[in-house]
C-alpha positions as CSV (number, residue, x, y, z in Angstrom):
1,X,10.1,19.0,14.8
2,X,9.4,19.7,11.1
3,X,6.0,21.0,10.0
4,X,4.1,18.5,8.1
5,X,3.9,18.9,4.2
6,X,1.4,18.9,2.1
7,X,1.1,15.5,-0.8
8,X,-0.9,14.7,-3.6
9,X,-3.6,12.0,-2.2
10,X,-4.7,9.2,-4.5
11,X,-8.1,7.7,-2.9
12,X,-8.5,3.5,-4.0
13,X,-10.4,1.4,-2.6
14,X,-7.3,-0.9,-1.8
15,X,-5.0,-0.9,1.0
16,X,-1.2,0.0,-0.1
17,X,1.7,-1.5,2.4
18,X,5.4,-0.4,2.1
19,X,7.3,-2.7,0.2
20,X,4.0,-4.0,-1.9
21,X,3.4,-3.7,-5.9
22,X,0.9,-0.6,-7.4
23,X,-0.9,-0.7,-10.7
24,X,-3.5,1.5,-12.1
25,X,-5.1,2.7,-15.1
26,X,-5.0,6.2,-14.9
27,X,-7.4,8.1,-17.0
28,X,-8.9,10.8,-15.2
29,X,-7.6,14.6,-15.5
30,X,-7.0,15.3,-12.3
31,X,-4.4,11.8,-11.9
32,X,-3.4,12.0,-15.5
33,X,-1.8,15.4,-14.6
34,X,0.0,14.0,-11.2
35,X,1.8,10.9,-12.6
36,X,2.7,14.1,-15.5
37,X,3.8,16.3,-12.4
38,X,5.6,13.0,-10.5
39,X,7.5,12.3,-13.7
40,X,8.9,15.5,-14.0
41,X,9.8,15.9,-10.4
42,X,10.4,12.6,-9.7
43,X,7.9,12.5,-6.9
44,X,5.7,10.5,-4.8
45,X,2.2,10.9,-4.2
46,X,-0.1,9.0,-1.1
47,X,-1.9,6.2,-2.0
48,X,-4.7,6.3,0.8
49,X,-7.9,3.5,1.0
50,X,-11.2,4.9,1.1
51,X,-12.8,4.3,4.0
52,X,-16.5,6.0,2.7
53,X,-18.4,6.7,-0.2
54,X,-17.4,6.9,-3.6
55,X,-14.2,8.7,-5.7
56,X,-14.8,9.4,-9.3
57,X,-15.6,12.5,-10.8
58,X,-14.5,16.4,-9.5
59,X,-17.2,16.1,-6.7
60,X,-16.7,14.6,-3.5
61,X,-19.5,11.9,-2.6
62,X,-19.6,11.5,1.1
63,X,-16.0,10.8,0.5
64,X,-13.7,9.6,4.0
65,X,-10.4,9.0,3.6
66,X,-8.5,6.5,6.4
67,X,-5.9,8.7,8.4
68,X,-2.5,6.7,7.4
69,X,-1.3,5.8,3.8
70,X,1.6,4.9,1.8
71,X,3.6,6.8,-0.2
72,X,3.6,5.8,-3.8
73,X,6.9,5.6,-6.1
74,X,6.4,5.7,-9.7
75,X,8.4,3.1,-11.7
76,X,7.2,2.5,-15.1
77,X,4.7,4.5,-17.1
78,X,3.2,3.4,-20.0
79,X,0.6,4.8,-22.5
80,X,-2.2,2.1,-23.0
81,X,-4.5,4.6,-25.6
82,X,-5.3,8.1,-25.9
83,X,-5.8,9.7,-22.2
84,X,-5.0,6.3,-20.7
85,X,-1.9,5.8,-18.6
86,X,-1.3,2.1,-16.9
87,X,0.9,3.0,-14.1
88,X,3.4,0.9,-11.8
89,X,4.6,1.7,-9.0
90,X,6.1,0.5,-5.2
91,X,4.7,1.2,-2.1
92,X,7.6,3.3,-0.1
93,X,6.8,5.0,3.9
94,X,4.0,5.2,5.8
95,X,2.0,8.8,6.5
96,X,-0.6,10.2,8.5
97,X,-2.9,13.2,7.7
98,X,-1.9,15.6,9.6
99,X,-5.3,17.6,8.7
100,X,-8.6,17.8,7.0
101,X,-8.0,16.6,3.1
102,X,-8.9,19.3,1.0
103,X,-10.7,18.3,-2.6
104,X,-8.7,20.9,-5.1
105,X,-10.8,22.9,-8.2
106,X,-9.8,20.1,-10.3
107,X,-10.8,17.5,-7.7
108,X,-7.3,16.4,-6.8
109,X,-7.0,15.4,-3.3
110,X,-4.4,16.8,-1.2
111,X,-3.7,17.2,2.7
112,X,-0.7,18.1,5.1
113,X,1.3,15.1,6.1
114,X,3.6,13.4,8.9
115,X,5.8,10.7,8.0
116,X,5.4,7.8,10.3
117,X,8.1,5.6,10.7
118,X,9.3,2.5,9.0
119,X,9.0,-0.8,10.5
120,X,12.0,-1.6,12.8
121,X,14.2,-4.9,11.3
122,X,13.3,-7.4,13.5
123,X,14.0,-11.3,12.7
124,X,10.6,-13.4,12.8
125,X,10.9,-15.7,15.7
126,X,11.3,-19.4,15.9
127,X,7.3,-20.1,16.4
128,X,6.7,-17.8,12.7
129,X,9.3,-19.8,10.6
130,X,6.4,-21.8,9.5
131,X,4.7,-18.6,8.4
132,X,8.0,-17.3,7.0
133,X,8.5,-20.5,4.7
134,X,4.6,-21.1,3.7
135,X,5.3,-17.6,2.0
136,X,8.4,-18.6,0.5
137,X,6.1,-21.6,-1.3
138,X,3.3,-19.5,-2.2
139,X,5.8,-17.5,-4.1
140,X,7.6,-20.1,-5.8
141,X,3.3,-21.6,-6.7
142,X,2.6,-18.0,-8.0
143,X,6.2,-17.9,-10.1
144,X,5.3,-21.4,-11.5
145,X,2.0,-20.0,-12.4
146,X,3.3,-16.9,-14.1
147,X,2.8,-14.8,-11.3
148,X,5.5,-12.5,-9.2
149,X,3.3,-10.3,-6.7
150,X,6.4,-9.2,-5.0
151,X,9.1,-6.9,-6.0
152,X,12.8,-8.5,-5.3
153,X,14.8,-9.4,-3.2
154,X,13.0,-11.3,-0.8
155,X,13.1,-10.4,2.9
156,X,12.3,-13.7,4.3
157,X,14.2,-12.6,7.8
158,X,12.5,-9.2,7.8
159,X,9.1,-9.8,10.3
160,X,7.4,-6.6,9.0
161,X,8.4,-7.2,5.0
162,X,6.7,-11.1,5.7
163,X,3.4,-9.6,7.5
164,X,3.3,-7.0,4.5
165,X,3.3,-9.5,2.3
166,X,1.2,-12.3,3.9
167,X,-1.4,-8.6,4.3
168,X,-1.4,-8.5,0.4
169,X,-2.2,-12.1,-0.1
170,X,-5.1,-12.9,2.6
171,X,-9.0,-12.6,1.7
172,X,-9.1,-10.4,4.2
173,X,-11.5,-7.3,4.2
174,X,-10.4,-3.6,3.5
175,X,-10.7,-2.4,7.2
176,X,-8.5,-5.3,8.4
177,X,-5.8,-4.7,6.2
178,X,-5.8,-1.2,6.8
179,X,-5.8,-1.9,11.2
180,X,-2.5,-4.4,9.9
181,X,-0.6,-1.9,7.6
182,X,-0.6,1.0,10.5
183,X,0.4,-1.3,13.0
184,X,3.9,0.0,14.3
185,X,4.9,-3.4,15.4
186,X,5.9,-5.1,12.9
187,X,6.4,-8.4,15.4
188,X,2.9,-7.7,16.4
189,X,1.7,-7.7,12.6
190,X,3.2,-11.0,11.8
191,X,2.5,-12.5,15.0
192,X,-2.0,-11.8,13.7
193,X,-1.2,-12.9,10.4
194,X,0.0,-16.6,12.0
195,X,-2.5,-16.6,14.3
196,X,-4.8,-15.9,11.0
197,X,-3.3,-18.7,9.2
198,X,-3.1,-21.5,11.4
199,X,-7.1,-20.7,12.6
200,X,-7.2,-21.1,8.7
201,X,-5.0,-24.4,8.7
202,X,-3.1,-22.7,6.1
203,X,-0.4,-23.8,8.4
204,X,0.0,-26.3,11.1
205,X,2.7,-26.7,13.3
């Protein structure tokens, strides 16, 4: 068994699921010089949600990370004004800390890590199909509208790629979408999220 390694943590107070769409504005020092240090190596870095207290500044402020993230893929980089960076990115695998973070001198985040593995392909049953095809038409509402949420192609007959996606769209809070992401069925996630919408009438059937 490898030994974990040590990443890069990037603390939001939003919950990142593999497959799903990053944006930030970068400004701070401390991020400004990792997306200049994933550039260069072509790197990842964790995007983990906060799960207590506040992240700005080189100080920690009763600061609690959750204990499984996504890894983070850089894809476009732009310069939006002096010391500004608006980032894009794409959610890749799943991690758990494999430690006790540690806050750096310059207040970057970093702890040791285990990969945790990707959601198995599994086919959404008969029962989700109309979970499956509500997505397909909240996509083509949000396309009319101007909107594209999801990165291409479309995994309509992948179970866990439909939950993650249902996940990003729900009002749901924080700490739920953060139980859903870790969840290592994805059969199990997509089988909540139905259950969620037709409590919700969003579908009926």
């Amino acid at each position: 068994m490898s030994s974990p390694s040590v990443m890069p943590l990037f603390p939001l107070q939003a919950v990142l699921f593999p497959g799903g769409l990053l944006g930030l504005k970068v400004f701070e020092a401390r991020y400004l010089d990792l997306v200049a240090r994933s550039l260069r190596e072509g790197s990842g870095f964790g995007i983990v949600c906060l799960q207590q207290g506040r992240e700005t500044g080189t100080a920690a402020q009763g600061v609690k990370l959750e204990r499984v993230g996504v890894v983070a893929r850089l894809d476009e980089v732009d310069a939006d004004g002096p010391g500004l960076l608006r980032v894009r990115g794409t959610g890749l695998e799943r991690f758990r800390l494999a430690g006790t973070p540690v806050q750096q001198a310059d207040g970057l985040w970093t702890c040791a890590v285990d990969e945790v593995a990707a959601d198995a392909l599994r086919a959404p049953g008969d029962a989700m199909q109309p979970t499956v095809q509500a997505l397909g038409e909240a996509i083509r509402k949000l396309d009319e509208q101007g909107h594209q949420p999801f990165a291409e192609p479309y995994r309509f007959g992948d179970a866990g790629w439909v939950a993650n996606r249902w996940c990003e769209l729900l009002p749901v809070s924080l700490a739920a979408k953060q139980k859903l992401m870790e969840l290592e069925d994805p059969v199990i996630r997509l089988s909540i999220v139905d259950g969620y919408l037709r409590d919700k009438q969003i579908i009926v059937g």
